[in-house]
C-alpha beads as a LAMMPS data file, in Angstrom:
LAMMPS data file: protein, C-alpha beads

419 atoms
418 bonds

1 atom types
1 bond types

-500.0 500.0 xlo xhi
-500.0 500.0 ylo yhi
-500.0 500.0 zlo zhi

Masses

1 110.0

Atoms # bond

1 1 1 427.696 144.511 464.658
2 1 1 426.998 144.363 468.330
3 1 1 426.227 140.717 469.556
4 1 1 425.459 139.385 472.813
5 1 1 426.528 135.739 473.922
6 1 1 423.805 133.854 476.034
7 1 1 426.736 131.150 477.308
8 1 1 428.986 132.145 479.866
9 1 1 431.881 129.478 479.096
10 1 1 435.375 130.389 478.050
11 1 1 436.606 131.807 474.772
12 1 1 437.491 129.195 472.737
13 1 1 439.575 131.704 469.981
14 1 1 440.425 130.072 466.807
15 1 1 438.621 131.451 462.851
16 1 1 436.248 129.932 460.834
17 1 1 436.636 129.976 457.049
18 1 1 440.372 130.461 456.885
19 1 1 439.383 128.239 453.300
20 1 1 435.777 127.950 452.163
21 1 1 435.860 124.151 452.733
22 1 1 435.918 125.240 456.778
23 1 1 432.551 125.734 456.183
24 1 1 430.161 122.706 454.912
25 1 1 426.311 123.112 454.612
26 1 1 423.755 121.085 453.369
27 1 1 420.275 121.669 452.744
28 1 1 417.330 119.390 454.415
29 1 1 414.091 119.398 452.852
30 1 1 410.691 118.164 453.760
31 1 1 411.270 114.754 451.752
32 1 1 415.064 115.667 450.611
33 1 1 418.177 115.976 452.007
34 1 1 421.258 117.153 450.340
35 1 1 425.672 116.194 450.542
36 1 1 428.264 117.575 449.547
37 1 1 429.832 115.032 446.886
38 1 1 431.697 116.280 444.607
39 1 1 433.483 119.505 444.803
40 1 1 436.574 119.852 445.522
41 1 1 438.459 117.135 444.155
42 1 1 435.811 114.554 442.743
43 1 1 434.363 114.659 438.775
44 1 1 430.418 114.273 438.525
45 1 1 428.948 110.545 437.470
46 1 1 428.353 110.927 433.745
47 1 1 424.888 112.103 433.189
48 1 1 422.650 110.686 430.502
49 1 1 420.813 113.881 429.427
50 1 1 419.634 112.321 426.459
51 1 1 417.464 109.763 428.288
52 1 1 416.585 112.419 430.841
53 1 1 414.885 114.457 428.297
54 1 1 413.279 111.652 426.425
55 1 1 411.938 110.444 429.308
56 1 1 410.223 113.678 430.839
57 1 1 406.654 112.790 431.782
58 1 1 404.034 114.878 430.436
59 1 1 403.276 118.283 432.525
60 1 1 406.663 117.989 434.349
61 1 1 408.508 120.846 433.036
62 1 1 410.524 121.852 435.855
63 1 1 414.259 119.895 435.891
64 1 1 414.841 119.198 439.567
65 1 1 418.728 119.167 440.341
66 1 1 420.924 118.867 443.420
67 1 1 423.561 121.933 443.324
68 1 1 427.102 122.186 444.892
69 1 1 429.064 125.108 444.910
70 1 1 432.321 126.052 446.380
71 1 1 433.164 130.179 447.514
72 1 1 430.698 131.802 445.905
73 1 1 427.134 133.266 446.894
74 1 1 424.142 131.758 445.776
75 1 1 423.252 134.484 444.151
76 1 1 426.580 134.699 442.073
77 1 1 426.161 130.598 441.048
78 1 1 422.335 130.990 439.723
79 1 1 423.673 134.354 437.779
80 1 1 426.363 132.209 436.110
81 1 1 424.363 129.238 435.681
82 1 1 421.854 131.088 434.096
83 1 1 424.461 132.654 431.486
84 1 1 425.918 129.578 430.706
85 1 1 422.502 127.438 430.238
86 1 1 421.173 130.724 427.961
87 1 1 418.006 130.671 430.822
88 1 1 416.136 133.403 432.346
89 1 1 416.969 133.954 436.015
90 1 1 413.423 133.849 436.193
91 1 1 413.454 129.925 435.020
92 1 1 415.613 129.169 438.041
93 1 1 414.394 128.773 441.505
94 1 1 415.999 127.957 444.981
95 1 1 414.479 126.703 448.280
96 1 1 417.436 129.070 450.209
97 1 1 420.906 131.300 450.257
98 1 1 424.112 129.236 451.711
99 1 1 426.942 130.911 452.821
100 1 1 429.407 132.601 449.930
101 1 1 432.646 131.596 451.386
102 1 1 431.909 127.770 452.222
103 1 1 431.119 124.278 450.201
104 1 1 427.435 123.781 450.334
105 1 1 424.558 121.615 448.503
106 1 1 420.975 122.189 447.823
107 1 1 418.133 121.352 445.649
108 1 1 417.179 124.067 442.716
109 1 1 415.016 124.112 439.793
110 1 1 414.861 124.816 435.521
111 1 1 412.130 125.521 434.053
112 1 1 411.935 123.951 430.587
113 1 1 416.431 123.871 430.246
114 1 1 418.104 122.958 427.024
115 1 1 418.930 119.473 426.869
116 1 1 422.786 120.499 424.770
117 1 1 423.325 123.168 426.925
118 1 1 422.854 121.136 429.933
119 1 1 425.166 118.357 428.410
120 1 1 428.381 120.812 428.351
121 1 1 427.689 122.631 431.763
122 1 1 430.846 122.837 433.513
123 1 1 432.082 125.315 436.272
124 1 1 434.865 124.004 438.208
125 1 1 433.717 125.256 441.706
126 1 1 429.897 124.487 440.649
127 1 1 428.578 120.602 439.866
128 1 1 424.941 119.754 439.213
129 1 1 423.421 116.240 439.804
130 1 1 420.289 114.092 440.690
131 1 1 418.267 115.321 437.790
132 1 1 414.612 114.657 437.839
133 1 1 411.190 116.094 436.731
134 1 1 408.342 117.519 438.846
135 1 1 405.910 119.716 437.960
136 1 1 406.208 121.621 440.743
137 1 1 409.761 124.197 440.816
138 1 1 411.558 124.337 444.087
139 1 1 410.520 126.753 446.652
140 1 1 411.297 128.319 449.995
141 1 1 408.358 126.324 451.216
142 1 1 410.701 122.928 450.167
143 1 1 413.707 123.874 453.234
144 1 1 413.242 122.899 456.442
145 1 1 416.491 122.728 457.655
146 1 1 420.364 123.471 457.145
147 1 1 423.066 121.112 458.406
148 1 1 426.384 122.101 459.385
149 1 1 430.133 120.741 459.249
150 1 1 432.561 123.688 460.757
151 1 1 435.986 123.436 460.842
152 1 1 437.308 125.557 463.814
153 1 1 441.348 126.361 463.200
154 1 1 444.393 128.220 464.801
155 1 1 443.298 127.343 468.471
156 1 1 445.870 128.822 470.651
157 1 1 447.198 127.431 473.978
158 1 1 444.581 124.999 475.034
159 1 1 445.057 121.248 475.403
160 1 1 443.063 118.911 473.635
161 1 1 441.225 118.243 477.070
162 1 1 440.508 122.335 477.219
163 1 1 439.115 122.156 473.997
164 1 1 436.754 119.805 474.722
165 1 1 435.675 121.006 477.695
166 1 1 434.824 124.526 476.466
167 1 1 433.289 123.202 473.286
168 1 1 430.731 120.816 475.140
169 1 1 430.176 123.065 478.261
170 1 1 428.906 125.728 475.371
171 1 1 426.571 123.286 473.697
172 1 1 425.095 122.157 477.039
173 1 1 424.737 125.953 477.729
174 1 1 422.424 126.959 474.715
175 1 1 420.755 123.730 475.069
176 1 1 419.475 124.466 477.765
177 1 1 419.149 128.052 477.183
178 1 1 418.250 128.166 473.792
179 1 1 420.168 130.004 470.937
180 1 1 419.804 133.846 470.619
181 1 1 417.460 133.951 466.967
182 1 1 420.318 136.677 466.099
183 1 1 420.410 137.927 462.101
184 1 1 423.923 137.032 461.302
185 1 1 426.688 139.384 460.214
186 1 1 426.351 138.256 456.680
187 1 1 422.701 139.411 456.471
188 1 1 424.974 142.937 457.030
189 1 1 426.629 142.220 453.626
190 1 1 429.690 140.508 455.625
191 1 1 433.017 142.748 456.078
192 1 1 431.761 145.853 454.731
193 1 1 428.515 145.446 457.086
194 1 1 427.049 148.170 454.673
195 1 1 423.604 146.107 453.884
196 1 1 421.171 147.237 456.614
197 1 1 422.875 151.516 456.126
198 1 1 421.862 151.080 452.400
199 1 1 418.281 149.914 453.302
200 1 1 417.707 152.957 455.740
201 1 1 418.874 155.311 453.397
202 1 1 416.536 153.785 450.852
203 1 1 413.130 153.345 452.690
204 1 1 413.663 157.356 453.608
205 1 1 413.849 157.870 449.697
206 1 1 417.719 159.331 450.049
207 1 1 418.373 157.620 446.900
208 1 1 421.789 159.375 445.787
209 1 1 423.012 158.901 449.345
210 1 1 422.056 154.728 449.152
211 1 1 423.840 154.281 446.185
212 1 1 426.777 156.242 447.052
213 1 1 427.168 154.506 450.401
214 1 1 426.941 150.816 448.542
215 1 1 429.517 151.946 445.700
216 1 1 431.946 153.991 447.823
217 1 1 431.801 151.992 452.061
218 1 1 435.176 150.592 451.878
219 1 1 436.421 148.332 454.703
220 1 1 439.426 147.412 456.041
221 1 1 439.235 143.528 454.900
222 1 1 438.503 144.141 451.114
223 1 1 441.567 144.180 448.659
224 1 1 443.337 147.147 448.523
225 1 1 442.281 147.297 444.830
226 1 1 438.950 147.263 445.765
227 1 1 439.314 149.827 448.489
228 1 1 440.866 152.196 446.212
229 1 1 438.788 151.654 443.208
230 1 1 435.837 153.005 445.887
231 1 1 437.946 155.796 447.032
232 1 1 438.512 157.029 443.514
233 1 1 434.891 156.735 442.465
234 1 1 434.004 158.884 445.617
235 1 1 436.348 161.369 444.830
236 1 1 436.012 161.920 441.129
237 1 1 432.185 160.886 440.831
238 1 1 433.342 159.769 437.006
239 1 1 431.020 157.354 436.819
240 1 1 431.418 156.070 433.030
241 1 1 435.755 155.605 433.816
242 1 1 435.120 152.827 436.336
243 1 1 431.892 150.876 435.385
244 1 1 434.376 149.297 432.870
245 1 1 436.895 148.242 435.583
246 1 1 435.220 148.011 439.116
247 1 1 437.170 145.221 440.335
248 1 1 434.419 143.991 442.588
249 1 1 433.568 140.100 441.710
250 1 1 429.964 140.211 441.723
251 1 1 429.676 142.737 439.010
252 1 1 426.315 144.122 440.626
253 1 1 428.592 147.670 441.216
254 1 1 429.663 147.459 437.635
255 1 1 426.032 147.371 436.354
256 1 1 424.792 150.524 438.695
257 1 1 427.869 152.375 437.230
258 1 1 427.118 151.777 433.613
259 1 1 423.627 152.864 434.295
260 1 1 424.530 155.906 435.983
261 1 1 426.867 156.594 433.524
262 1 1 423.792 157.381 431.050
263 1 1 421.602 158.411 433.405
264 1 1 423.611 160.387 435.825
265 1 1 420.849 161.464 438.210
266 1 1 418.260 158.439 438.241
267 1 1 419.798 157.180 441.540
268 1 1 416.310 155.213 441.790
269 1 1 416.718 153.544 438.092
270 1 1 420.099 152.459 438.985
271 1 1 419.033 150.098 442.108
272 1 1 416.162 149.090 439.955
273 1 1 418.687 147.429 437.319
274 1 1 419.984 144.843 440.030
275 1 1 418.115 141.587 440.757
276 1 1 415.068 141.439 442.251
277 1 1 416.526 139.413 445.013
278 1 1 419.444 141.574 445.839
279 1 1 416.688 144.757 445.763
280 1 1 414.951 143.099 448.474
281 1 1 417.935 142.267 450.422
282 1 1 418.656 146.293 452.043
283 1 1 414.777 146.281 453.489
284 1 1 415.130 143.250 455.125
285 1 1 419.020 143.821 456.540
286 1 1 417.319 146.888 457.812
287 1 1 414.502 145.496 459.760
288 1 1 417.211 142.643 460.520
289 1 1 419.162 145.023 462.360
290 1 1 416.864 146.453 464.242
291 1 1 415.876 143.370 465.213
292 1 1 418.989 142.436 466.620
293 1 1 419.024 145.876 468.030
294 1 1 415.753 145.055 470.161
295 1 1 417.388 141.873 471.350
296 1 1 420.431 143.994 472.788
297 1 1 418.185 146.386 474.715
298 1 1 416.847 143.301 476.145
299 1 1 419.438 141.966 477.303
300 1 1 421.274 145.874 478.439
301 1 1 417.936 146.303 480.642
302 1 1 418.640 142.551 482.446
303 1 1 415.441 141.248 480.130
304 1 1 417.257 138.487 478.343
305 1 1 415.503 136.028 476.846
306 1 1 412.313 135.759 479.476
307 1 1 409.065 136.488 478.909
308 1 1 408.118 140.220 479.446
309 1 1 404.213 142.260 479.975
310 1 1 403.139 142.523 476.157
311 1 1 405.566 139.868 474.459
312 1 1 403.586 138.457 471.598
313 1 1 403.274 134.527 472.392
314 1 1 402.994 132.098 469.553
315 1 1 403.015 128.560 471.019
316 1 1 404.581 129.355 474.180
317 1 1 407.471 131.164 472.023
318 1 1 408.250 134.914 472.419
319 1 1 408.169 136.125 468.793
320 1 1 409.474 140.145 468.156
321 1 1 408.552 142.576 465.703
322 1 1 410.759 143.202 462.046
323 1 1 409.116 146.064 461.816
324 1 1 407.095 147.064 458.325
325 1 1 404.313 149.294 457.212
326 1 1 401.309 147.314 459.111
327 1 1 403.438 147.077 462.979
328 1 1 402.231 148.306 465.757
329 1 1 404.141 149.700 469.156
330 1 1 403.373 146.517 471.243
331 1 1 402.080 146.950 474.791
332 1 1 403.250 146.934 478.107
333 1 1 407.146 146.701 478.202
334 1 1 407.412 145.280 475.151
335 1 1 406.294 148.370 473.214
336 1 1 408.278 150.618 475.390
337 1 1 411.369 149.138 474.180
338 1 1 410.535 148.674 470.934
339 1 1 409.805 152.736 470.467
340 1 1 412.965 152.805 472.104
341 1 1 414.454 151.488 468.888
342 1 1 412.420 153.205 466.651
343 1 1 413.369 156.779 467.917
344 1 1 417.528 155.989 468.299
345 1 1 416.668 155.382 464.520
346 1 1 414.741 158.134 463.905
347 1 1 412.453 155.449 462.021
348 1 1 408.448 155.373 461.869
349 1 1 406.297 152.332 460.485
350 1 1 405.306 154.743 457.508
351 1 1 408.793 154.601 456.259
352 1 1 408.392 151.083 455.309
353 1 1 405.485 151.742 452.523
354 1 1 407.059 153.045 449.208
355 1 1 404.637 153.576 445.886
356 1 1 407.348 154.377 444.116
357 1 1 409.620 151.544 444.609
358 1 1 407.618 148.788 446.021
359 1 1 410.495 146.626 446.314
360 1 1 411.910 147.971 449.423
361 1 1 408.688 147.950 450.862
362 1 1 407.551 145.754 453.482
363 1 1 404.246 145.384 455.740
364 1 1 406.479 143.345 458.975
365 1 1 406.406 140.113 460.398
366 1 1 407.432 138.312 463.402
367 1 1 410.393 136.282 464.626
368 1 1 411.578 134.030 467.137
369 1 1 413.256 135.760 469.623
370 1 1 415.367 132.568 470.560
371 1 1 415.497 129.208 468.807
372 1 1 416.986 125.796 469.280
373 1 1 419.624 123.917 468.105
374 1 1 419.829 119.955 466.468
375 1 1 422.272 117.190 466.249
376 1 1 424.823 118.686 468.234
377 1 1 428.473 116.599 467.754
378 1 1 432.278 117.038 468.475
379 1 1 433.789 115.017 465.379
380 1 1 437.327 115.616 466.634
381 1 1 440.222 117.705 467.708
382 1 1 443.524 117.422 466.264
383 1 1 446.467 119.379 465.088
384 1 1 445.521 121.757 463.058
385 1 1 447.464 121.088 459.477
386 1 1 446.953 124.500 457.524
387 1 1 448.537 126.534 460.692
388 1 1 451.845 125.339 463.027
389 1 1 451.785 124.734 466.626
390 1 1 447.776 125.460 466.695
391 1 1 444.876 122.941 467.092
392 1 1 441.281 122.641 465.188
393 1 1 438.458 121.115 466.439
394 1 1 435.135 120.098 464.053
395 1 1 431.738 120.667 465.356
396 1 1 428.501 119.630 463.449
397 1 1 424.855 120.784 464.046
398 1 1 421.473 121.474 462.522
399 1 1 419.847 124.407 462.592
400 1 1 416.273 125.436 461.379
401 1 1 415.799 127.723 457.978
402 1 1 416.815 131.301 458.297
403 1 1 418.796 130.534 461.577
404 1 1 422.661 131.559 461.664
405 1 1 425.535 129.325 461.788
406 1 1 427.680 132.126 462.826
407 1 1 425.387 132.960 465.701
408 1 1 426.265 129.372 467.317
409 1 1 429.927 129.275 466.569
410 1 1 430.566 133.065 468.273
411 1 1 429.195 131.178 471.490
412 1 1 431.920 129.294 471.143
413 1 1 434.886 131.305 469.821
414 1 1 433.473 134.527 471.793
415 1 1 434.790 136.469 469.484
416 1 1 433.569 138.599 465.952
417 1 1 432.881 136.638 463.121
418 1 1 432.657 137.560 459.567
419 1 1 431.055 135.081 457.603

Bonds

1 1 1 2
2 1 2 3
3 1 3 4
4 1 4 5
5 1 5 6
6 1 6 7
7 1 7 8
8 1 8 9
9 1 9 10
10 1 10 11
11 1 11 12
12 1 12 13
13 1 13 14
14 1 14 15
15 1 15 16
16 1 16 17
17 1 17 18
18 1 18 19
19 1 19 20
20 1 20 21
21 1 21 22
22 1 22 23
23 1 23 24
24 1 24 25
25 1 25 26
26 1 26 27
27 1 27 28
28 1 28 29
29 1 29 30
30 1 30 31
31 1 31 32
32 1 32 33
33 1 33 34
34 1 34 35
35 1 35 36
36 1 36 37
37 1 37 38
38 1 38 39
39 1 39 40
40 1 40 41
41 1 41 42
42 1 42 43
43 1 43 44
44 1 44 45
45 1 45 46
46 1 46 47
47 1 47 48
48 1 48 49
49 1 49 50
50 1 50 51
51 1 51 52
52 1 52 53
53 1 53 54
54 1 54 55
55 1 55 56
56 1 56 57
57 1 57 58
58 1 58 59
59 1 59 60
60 1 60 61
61 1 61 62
62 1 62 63
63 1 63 64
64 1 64 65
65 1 65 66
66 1 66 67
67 1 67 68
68 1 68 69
69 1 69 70
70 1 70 71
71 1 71 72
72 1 72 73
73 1 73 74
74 1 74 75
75 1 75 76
76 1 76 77
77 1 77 78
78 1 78 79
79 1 79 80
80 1 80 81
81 1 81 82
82 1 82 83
83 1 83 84
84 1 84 85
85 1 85 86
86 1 86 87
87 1 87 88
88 1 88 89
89 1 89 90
90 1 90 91
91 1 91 92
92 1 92 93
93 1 93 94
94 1 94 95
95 1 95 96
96 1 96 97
97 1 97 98
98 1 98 99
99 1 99 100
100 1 100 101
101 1 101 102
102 1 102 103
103 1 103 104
104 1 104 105
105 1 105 106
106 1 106 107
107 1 107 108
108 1 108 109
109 1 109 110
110 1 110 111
111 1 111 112
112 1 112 113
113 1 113 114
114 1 114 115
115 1 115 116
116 1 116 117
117 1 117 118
118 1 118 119
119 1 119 120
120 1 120 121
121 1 121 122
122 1 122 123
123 1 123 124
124 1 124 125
125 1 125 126
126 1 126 127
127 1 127 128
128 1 128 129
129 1 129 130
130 1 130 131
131 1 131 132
132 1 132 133
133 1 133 134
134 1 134 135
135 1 135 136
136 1 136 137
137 1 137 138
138 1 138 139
139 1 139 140
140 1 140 141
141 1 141 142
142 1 142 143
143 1 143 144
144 1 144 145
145 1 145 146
146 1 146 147
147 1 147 148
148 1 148 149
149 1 149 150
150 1 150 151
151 1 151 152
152 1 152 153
153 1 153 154
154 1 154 155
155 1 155 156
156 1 156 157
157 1 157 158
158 1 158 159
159 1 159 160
160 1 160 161
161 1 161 162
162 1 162 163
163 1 163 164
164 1 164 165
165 1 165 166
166 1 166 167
167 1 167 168
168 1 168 169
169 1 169 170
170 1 170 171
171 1 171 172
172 1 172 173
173 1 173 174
174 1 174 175
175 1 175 176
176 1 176 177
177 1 177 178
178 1 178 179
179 1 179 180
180 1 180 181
181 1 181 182
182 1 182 183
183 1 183 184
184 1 184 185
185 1 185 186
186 1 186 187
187 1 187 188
188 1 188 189
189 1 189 190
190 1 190 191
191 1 191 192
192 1 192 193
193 1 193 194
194 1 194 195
195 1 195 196
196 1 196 197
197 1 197 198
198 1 198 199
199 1 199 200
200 1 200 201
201 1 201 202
202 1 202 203
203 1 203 204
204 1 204 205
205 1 205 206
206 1 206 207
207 1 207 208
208 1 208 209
209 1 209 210
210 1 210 211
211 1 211 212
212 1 212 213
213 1 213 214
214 1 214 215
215 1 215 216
216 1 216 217
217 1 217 218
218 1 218 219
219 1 219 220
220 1 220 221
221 1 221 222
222 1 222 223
223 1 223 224
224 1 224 225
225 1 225 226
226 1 226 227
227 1 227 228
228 1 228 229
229 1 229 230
230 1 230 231
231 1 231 232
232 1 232 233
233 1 233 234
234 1 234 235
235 1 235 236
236 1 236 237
237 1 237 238
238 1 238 239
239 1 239 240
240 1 240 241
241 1 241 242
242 1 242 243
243 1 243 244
244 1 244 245
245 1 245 246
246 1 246 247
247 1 247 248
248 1 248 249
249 1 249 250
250 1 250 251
251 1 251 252
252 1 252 253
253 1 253 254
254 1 254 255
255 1 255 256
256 1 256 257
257 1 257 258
258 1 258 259
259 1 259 260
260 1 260 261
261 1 261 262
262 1 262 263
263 1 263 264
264 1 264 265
265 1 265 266
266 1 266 267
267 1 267 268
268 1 268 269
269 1 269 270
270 1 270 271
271 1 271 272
272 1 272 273
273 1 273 274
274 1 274 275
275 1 275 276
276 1 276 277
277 1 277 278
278 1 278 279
279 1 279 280
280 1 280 281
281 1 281 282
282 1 282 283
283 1 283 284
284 1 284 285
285 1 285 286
286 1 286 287
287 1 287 288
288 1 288 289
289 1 289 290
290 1 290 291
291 1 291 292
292 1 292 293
293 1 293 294
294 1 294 295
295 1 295 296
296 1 296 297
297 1 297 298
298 1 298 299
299 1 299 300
300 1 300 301
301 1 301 302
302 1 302 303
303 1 303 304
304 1 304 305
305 1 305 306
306 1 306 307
307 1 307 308
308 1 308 309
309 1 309 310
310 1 310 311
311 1 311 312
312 1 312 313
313 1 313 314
314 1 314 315
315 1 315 316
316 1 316 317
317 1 317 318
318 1 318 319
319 1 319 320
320 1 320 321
321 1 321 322
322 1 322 323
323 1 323 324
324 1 324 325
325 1 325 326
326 1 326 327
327 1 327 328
328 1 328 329
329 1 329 330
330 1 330 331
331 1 331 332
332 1 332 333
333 1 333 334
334 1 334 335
335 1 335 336
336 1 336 337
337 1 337 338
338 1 338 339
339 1 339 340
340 1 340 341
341 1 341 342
342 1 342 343
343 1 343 344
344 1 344 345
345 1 345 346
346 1 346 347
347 1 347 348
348 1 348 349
349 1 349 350
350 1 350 351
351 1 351 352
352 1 352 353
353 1 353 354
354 1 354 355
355 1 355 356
356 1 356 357
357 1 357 358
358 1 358 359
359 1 359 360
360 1 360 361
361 1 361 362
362 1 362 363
363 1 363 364
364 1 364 365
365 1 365 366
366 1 366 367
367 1 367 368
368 1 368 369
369 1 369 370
370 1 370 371
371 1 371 372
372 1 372 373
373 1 373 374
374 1 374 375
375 1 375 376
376 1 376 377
377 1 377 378
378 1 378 379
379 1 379 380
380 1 380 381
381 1 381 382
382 1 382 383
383 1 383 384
384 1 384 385
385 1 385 386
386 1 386 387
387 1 387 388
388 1 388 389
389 1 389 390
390 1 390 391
391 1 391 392
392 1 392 393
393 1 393 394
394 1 394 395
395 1 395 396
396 1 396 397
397 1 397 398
398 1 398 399
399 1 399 400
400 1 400 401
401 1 401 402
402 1 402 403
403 1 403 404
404 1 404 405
405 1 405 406
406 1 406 407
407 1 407 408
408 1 408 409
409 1 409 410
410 1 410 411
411 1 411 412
412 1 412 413
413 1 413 414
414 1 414 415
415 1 415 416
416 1 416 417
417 1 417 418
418 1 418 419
């Protein structure tokens, strides 16, 4: 993806993520707030489910629980807490995706869970705790907040004095700037940055060419197992031979082959099999992109982040277009570049209404075009133990819901991250 840095400081260098627990978040609520206890190396405080369920208040039927989990999606932990608890994904509800590859917590919800089941839940990089009833399920309404604990390693030839200069030079920068409201690479679908191509293809209806391009995109960080397990499938088209094996770990691949494999033409059918909640995701990486697309012309015509004739103005905030089935062209110089974007894309406001698969449909909304930025703190810099002769420094900050971690930390690193 092509990002733009609103800080002028030095590069930093350095990774994020070289292990998951680089990468902390925790979820802030309007009267919760969430920590990382347990996971990695600490068991769970015995859990009295029997007194739990005795004492469930009348009406309350929805088990409140605080949820850690360590390198996987969201996404992925509901799916497996869901098999293992014998409960409909549908019973399950979340207030917001964390990263995959980090340690997070935040609140979710069961709807009417069995009390045994519950009692042997185990999952070594997944711990559930707090229970309570409500009789109200958690909701995206609940987060207001994420907070962040990043672990920034191999820093090359700087002094711990560089460091700290660069690292508080940046946060005084966006501070006063404010924070490009970027989309992050992983709304892309991370490495294989294949998301928002999928959801273009599939809100033009080029249904054999979406699902081809999510089986078969291979990219140069995946396994080579993985690669060539995609570079077989687009050779040999077989579908039946490798819905057995796919060696992806979500398994989402897996279940699109074994459809297609008895229903070799319903392209459609086969996205339809997939969660509701990964359907949605291509539509909105689309209008994500171009999103961040309309940002860049911004900021390639000299715009950046001021106020131009037909911005649309929500409490003295510039707020830009993801564009759906109800947008309009805005006016003035606003709407100029945002037709701009539409025609590189070749894209019209119609595209965005399907009848036949509502799920990638979407009437548009609006979005900051910068935010702000909470809590900002240098915890330390030190030797960095995981990688010789190389410092790491740890930063923590608090951003609003649907803001981008990874969007701060390339201001400082000034360099791609994948995350």
């Amino acid at each position: 993806m092509n990002f733009k840095y609103i800080s002028s400081t030095p590069s930093l260098g350095g990774r994020i993520k070289q292990i998951a627990n680089d990468f902390v978040v925790s979820e802030i609520g309007s009267d919760y707030a969430t920590s990382v206890k347990y996971i990695p190396d600490k068991k769970v405080e015995e859990i009295d489910w029997t007194s739990i369920f005795n004492n469930k208040p009348e009406g309350k039927d929805y088990l409140i629980l605080d949820m850690e989990k360590n390198n996987l999606a969201t996404t992925t932990a509901i799916s497996q807490t869901s098999r293992f608890l014998q409960l409909s994904r549908k019973r399950i509800s979340y207030a917001g995706l964390k990263d995959k590859r980090a340690l997070t917590s935040q609140r979710i919800s069961l709807f009417e869970p069995n009390q045994e089941r519950l009692a042997k839940f185990y999952f070594k990089n997944i711990k559930v705790y707090n229970p309570f009833w409500s009789d109200q399920r958690v909701d995206i309404g609940n987060l207001k907040e994420n907070n962040f604990v990043i672990t920034i390693r191999q820093i090359k030839d700087k002094t711990k004095e560089e460091i700290k200069e660069i690292i508080e030079n940046t946060f005084k920068e966006v501070q006063e700037k404010g924070l490009i409201n970027y989309f992050g690479e992983q709304r892309f679908g991370g490495a294989r940055e294949v998301t928002h191509k999928v959801g273009k293809l599939l809100i033009k209806k080029r249904y054999k060419e979406a699902v081809m391009m999510y089986l078969t995109e291979t990219s140069d960080l995946e396994t080579d197992e993985v690669k060539e397990a995609r570079k077989q499938l687009k050779e040999d088209l077989n579908f039946r031979k490798h819905a057995a094996n796919f060696p992806t770990r979500t398994g989402y691949e897996s279940a699109i082959l074994n459809y297609l494999a008895n229903n070799p033409e319903d392209y459609l059918g086969s996205f339809k099999i997939l969660p509701k909640s990964i359907q949605y995701l291509f539509t909105h990486a689309y209008q994500s992109y171009m999103f961040n697309e309309l940002i860049n012309l911004r900021i390639e015509k000299g715009l950046g982040l001021d106020v131009i004739e037909g911005d649309h103005i929500i409490n003295n905030e510039v707020y830009l277009p993801l564009f759906g089935f109800e947008s309009k062209l805005s006016d003035g110089r606003a709407g100029e570049l945002e037709k701009q974007v539409l025609d590189k894309e070749k894209i019209n406001f119609k595209h965005f209404h399907n009848s036949e698969y509502s799920v990638v449909s979407s009437k548009g909304e609006w979005r900051k075009l910068k935010t702000s930025i909470h809590n900002l703190k240098l915890l330390s810099i030190e030797e960095d133990d995981m990688n010789e002769d190389m410092m790491k420094a740890i930063v923590s900050f608090t951003l609003d819901k649907g803001q981008y971690a990874t969007v701060f930390l390339r201001e400082i690193i000034k360099k791609e991250i994948i995350g």
